[in-house]
C-alpha angles and dihedrals in degrees: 000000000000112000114263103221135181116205121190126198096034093156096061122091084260107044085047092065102039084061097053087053094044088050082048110051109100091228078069098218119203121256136211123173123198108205136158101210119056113281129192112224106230094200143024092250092053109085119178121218100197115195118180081232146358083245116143088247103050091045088044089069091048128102105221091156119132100040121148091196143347112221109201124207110150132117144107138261108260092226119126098359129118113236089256100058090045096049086055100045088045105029104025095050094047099049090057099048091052095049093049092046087046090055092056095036115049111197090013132172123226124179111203131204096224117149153265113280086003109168128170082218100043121129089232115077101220089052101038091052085044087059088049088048095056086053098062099067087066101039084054092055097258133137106229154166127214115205122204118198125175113210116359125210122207105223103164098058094270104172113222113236085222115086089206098051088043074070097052107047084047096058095031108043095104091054096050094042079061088046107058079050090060110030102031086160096058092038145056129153131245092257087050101070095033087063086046092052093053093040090056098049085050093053096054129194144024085050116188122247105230127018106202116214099261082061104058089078087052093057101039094058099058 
């Protein structure tokens, strides 16, 4: 039977273009995507679930039951937020979600975007909230895996949602298509941990806890 997912954060460079993979893949997975904002579905077997916000309320009244798998791939720049508004808007969403998602799935898995270094006592605050954030799925009751990637490079026209990044990967695509060459351990692309993601949820358990960077590829091309 084709995998049921819910991805969350579809409408970020990464969840983008995890999407696209998952459309892609010929086992033709199925796909929901939770969003706050409206979302056109690309494609029959994409439905949207639209809440106003990830509040506990408003995901209390949804049915998030059947799910193989959530991918997780939300989250905010931490520029120009204080540590409190981007531990909410990192830790505190995703707490909820996963809540919600573990209430419906008992036993769930959840595969989660964090980043590369993170630490939950780490001296730098993003990386230091992305290390908090790796420690919900578990406290929720939810097998999981955190990925970490470095630098990640869009390679299936993903589009950013910041005006400022779209001019950067523009500018800078050829450099960071030399990058990932040279530096396969501090980079990955876009298609490249969508692949991993799909590849995980196929494997099944035991899941590992944590994919570096270098082993999204691995995975990916499994």
């Amino acid at each position: 039977m084709a995998l049921n997912i819910l991805l969350v954060g579809a409408t970020g460079l990464v969840g983008q273009g995890v999407l696209k993979v998952l459309l892609q893949d010929p086992g033709e997975p199925q796909v929901t995507v939770l969003v706050r904002r409206p979302f056109p579905a690309a494609s029959p077997r994409v439905r949207v679930i639209q809440v106003a916000d990830f509040s506990t309320a408003a995901l209390e009244r949804l049915d998030l039951g059947g799910f193989d798998a959530c991918l997780y791939c939300a989250g905010p720049l931490p520029q120009l937020l204080s540590e409190e508004a981007y531990r909410e808007a990192t830790v505190g969403v995703l707490e909820r979600v996963s809540t919600a998602f573990a209430r419906a799935n008992p036993g769930g898995y959840l595969v989660y975007v964090s980043g590369a270094a993170a630490d939950a006592g780490s001296r730098w605050m993003p990386l230091r909230v992305k290390g908090q954030a790796e420690q919900v799925p578990a406290r929720v009751g939810l097998a999981s895996t955190c990925l970490r990637p470095g630098g990640i490079r869009p390679t299936q026209g993903e589009r950013s949602p910041h005006r400022f990044r779209r001019g950067i990967y523009r500018l800078g695509a050829p450099v960071l298509a030399l990058a990932e060459k040279l530096m396969p351990g501090s980079f990955t692309t876009t298609e490249a941990l969508g692949r991993c993601m799909l590849a995980l949820v196929r494997a099944g358990a035991p899941y590992p806890p944590i994919v570096e960077n270098r082993q999204i590829s691995a995975f990916a091309s499994r």
